[in-house]
KOLMARBA-86606 format. One record per atom (N, C-alpha, C, O): residue number from 1; residue in three letters; atom name; x, y, z. Coordinates in pm, 1 decimal. Layout:
N
R  num  residuo  atomo        xx        yy        zz
R  NUM      ALA     CA         X         Y         Z
...
***
This chain:
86
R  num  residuo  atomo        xx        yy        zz
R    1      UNK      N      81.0    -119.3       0.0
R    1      UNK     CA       0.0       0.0       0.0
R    1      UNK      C      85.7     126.3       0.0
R    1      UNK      O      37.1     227.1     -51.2
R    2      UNK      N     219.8     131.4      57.2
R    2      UNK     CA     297.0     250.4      39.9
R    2      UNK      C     303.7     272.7     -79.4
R    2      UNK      O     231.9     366.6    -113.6
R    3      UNK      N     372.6     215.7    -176.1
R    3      UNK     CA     354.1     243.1    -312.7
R    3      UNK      C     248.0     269.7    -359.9
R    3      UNK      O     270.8     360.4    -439.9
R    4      UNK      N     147.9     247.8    -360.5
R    4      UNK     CA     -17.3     247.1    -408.4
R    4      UNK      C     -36.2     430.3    -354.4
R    4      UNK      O     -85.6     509.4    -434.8
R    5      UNK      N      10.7     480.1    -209.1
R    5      UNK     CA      14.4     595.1    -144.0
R    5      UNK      C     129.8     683.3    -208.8
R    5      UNK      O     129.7     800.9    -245.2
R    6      UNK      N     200.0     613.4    -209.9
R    6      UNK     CA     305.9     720.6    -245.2
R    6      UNK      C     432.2     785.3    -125.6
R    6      UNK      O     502.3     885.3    -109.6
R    7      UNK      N     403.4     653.0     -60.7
R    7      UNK     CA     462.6     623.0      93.6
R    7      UNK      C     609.5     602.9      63.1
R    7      UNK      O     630.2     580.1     -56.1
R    8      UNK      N     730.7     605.7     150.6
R    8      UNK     CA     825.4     508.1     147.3
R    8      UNK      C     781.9     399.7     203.6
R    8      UNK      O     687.0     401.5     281.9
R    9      UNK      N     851.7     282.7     167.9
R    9      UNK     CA     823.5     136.4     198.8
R    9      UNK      C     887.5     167.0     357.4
R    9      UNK      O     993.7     209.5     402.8
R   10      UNK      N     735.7     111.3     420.2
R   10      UNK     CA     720.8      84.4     605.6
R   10      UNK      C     662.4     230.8     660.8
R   10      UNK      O     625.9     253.6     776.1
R   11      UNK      N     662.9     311.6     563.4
R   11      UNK     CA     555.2     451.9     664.0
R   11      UNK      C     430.1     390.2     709.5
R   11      UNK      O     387.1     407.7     823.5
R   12      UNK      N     374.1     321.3     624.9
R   12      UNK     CA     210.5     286.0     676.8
R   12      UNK      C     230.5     239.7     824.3
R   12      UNK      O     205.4     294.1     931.8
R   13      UNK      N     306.0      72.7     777.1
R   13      UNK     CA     324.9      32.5     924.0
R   13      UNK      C     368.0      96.0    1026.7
R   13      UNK      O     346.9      47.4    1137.9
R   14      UNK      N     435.5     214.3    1013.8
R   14      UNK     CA     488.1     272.9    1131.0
R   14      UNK      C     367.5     310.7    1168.1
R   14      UNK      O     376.2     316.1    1290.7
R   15      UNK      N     204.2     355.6    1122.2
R   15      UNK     CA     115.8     438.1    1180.9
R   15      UNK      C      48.0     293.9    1280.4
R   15      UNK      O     -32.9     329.3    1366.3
R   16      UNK      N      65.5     199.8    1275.5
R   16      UNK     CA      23.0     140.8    1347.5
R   16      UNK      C      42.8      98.2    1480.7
R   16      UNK      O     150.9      51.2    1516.5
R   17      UNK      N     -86.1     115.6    1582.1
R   17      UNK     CA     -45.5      76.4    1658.2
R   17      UNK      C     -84.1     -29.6    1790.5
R   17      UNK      O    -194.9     -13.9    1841.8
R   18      UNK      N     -23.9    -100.5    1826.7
R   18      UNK     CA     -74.2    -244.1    1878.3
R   18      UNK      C    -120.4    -224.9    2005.2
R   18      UNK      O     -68.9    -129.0    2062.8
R   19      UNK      N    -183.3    -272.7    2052.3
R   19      UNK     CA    -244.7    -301.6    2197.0
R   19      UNK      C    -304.4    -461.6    2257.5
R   19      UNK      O    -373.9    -545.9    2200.6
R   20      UNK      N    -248.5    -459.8    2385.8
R   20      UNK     CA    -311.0    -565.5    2459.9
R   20      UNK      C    -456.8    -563.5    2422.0
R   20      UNK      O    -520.0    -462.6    2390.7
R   21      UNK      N    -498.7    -675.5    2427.9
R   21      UNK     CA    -655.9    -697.4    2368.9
R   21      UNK      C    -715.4    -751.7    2497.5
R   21      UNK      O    -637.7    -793.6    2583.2
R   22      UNK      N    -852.8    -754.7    2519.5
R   22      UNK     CA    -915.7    -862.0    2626.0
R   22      UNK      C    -938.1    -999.9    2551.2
R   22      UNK      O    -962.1   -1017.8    2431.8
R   23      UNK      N    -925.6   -1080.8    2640.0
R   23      UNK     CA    -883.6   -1244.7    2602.2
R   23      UNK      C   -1025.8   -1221.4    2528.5
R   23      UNK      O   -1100.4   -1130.7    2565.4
R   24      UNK      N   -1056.6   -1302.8    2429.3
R   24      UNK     CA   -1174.0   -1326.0    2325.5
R   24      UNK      C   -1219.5   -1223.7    2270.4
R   24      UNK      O   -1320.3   -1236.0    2200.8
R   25      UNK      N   -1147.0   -1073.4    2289.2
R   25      UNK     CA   -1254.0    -957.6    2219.9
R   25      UNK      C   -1223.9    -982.1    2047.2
R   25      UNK      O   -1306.8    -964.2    1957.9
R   26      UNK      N   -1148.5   -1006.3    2038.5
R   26      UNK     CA   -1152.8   -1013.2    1859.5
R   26      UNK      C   -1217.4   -1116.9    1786.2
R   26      UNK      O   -1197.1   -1135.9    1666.3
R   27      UNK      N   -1334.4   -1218.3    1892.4
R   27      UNK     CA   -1378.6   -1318.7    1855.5
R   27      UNK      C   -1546.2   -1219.2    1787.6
R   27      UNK      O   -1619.9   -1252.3    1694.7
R   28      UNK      N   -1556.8   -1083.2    1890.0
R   28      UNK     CA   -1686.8   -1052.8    1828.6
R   28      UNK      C   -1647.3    -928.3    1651.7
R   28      UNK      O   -1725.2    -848.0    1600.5
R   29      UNK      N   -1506.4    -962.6    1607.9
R   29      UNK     CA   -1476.7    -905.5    1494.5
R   29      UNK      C   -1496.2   -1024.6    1369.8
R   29      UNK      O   -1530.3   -1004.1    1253.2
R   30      UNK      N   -1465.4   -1144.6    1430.4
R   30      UNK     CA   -1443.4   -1233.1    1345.2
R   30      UNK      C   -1604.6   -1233.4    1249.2
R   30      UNK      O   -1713.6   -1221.0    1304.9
R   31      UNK      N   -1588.1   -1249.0    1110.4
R   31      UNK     CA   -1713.3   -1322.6    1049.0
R   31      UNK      C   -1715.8   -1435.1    1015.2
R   31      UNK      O   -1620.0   -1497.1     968.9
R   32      UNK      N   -1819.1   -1474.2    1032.6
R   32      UNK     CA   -1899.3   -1651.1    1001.5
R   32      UNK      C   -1991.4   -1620.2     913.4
R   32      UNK      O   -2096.3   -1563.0     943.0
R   33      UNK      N   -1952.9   -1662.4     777.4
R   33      UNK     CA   -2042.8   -1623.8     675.2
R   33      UNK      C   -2116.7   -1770.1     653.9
R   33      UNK      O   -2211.9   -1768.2     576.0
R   34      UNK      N   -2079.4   -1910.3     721.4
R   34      UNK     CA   -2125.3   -2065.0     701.3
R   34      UNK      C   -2273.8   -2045.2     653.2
R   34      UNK      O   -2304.6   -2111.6     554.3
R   35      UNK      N   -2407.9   -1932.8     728.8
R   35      UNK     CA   -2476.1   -1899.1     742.1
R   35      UNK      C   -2544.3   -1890.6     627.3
R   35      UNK      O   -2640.8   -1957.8     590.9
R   36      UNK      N   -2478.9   -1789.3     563.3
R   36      UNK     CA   -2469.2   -1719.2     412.1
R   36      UNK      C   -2491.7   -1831.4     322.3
R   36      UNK      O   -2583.4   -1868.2     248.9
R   37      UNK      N   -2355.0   -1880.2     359.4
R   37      UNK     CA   -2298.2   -1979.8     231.9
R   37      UNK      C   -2423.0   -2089.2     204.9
R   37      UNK      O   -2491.7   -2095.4     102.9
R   38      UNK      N   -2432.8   -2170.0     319.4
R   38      UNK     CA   -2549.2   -2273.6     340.9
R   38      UNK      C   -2673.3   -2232.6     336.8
R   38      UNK      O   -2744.7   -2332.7     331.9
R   39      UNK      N   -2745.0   -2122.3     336.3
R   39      UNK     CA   -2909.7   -2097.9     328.0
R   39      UNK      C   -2924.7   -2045.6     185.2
R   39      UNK      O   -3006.4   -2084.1     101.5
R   40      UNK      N   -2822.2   -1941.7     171.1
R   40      UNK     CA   -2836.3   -1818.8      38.4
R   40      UNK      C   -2734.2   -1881.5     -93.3
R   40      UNK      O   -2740.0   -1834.1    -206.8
R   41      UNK      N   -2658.0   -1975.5     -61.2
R   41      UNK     CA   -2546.5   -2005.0     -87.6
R   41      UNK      C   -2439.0   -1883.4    -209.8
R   41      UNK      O   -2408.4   -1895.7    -328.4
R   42      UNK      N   -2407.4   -1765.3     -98.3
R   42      UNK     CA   -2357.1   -1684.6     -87.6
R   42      UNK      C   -2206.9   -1714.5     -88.2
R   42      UNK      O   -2174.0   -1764.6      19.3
R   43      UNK      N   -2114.4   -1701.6    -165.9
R   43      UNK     CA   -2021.2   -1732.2    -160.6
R   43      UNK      C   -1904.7   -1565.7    -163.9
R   43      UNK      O   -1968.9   -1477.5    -221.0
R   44      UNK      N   -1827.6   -1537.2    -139.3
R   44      UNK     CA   -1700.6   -1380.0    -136.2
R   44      UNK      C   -1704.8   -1385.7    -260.6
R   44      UNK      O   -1729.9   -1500.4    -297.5
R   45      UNK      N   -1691.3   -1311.6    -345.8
R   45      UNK     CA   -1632.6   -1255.4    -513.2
R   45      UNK      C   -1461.7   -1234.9    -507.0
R   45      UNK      O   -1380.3   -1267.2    -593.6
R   46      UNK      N   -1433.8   -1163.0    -360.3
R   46      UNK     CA   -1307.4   -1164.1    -374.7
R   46      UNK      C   -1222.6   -1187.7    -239.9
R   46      UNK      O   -1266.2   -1172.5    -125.8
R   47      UNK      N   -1094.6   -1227.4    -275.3
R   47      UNK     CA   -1034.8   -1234.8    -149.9
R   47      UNK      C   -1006.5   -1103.2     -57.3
R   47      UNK      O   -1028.7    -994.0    -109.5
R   48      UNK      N    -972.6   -1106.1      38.0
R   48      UNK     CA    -901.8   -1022.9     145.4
R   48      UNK      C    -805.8    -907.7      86.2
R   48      UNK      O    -840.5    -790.5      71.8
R   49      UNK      N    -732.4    -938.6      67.7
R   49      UNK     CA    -624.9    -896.7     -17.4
R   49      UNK      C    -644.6    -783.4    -117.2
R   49      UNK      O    -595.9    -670.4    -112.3
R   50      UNK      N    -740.4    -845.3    -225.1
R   50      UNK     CA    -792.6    -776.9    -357.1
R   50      UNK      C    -924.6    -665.9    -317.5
R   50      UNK      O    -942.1    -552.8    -362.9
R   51      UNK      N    -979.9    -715.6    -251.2
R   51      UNK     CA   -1084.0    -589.0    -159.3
R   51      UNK      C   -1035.2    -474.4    -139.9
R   51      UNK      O   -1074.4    -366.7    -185.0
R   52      UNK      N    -873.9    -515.8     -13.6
R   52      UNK     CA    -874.5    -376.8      23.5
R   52      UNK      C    -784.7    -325.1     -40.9
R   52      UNK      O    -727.2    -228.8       9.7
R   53      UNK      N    -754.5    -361.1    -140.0
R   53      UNK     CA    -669.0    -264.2    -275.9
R   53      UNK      C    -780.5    -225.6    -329.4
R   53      UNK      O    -772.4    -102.9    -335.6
R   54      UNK      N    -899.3    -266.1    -379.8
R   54      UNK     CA   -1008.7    -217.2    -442.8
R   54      UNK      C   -1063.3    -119.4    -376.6
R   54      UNK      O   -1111.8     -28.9    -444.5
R   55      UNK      N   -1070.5    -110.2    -240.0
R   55      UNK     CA   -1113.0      -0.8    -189.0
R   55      UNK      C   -1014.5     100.9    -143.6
R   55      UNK      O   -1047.8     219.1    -152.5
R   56      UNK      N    -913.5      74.3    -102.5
R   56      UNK     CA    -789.7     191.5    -165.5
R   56      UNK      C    -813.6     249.2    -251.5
R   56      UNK      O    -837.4     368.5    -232.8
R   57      UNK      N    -817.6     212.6    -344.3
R   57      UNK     CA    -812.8     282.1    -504.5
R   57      UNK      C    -920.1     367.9    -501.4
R   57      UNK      O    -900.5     478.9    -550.8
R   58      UNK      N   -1055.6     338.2    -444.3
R   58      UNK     CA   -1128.4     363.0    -509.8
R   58      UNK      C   -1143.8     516.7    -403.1
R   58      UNK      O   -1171.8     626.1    -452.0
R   59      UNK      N   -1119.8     494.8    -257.8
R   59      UNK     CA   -1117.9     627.7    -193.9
R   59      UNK      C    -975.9     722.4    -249.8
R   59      UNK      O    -972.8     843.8    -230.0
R   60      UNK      N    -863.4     650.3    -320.1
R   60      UNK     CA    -815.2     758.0    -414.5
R   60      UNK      C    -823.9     850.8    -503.6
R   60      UNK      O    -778.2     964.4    -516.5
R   61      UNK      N    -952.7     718.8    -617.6
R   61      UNK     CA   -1045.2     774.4    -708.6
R   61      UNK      C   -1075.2     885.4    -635.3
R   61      UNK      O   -1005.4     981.4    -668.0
R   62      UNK      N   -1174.1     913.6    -524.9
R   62      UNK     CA   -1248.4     968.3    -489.2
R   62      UNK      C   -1250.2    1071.9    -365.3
R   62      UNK      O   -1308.7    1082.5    -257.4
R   63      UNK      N   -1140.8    1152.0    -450.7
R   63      UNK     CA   -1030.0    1200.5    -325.8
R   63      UNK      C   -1191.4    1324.9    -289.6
R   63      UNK      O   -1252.8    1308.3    -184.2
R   64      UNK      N   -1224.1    1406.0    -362.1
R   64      UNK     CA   -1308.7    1497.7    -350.3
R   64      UNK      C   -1418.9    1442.3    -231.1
R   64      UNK      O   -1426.3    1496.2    -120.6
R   65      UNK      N   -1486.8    1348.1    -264.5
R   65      UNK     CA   -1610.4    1279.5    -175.1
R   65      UNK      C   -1551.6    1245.8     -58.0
R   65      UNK      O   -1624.8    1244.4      40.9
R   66      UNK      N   -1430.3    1216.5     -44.1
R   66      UNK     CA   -1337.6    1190.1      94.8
R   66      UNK      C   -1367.1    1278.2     170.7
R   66      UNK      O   -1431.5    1266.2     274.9
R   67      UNK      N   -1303.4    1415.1     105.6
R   67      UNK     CA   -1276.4    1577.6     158.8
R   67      UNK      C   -1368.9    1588.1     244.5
R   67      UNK      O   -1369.2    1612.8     365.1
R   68      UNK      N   -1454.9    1564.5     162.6
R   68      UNK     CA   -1619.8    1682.0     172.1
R   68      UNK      C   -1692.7    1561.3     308.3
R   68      UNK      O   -1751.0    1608.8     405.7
R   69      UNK      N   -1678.6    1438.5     293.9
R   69      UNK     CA   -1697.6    1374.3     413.0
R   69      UNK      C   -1598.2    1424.7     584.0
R   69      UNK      O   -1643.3    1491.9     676.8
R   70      UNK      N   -1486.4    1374.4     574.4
R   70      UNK     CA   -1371.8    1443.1     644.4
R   70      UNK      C   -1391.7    1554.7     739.2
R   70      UNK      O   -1376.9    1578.9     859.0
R   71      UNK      N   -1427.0    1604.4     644.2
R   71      UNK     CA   -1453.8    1823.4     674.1
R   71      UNK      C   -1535.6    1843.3     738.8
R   71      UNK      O   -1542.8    1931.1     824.8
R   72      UNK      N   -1659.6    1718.3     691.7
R   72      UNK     CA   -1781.2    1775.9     776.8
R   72      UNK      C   -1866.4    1863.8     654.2
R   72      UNK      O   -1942.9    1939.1     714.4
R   73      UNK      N   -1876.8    1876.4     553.4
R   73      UNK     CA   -1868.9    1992.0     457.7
R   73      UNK      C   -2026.3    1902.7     464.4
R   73      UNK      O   -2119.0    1960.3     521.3
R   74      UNK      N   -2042.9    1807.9     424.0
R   74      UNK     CA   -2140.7    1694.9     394.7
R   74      UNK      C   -2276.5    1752.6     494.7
R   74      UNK      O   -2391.7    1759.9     451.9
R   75      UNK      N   -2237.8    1787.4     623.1
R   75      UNK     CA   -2344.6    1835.1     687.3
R   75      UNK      C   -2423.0    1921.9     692.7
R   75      UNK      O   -2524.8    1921.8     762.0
R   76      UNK      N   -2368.7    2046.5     587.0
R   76      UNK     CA   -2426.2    2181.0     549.2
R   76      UNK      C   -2555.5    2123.7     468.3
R   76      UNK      O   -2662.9    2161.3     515.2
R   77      UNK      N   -2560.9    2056.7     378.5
R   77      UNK     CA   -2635.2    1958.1     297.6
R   77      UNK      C   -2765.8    1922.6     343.5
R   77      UNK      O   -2874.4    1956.2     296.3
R   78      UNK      N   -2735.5    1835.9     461.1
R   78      UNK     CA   -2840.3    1835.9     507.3
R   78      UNK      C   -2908.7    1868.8     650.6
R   78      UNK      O   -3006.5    1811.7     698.8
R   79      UNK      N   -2821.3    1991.7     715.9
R   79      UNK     CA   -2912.8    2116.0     737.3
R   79      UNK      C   -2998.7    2169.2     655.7
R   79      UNK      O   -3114.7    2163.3     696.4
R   80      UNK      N   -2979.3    2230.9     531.4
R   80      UNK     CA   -3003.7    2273.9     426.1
R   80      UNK      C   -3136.8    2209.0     376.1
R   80      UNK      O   -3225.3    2284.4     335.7
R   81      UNK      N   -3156.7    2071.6     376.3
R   81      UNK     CA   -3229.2    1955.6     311.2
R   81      UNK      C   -3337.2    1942.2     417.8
R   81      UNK      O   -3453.7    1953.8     379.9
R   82      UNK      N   -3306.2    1913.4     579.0
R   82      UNK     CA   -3401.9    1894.7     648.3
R   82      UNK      C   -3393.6    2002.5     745.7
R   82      UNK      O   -3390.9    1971.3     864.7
R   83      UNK      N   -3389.7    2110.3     716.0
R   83      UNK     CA   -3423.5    2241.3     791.4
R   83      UNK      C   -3547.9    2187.3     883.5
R   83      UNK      O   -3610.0    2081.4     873.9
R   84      UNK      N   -3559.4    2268.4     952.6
R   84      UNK     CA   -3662.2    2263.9    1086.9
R   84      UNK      C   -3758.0    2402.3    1027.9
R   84      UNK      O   -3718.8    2518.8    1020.5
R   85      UNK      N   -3866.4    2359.2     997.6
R   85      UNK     CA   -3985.4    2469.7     995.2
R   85      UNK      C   -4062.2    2484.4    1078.6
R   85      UNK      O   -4138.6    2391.8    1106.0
R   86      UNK      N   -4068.9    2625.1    1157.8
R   86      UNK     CA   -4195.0    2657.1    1251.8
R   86      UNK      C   -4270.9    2742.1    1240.1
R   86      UNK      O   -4363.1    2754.1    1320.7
***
């Protein structure tokens, strides 16, 4: 992803940062899609990997809609939209 950013190779990882966890809390992150697969038979389109390059890219694409989220800019909108009338 540095390259993809425009990072030197290991800036990303440096932003990371680790912490002691409580014993089983990352069990309520995990997904169980068995559910999916067996009723809907729902299967991933893509791996792990290829996702979150796809969605990299695509909040690159979409540097403007980032901004305007980010900023807060997004909320003028809908003040604007659902004004309060009395």
């Amino acid at each position: 992803m540095d390259k993809k950013l425009g990072r030197e190779s290991g800036d990303s990882e440096k932003l990371i940062t680790y912490i002691v966890d409580r014993a089983g809390h990352d069990l309520r992150y995990a997904i169980d899609s068995s559910k999916l697969q067996k009723e809907l038979g729902w299967k991933p389109s893509l791996q792990f990997e290829e996702g979150l390059e796809k969605t990299v890219d695509w909040y690159l694409d979409n540097s403007e809609w980032l901004n305007n989220v980010t900023s807060g800019e997004y909320q003028k909108y809908y003040l604007k939209q659902y004004k309060e009338t009395r």
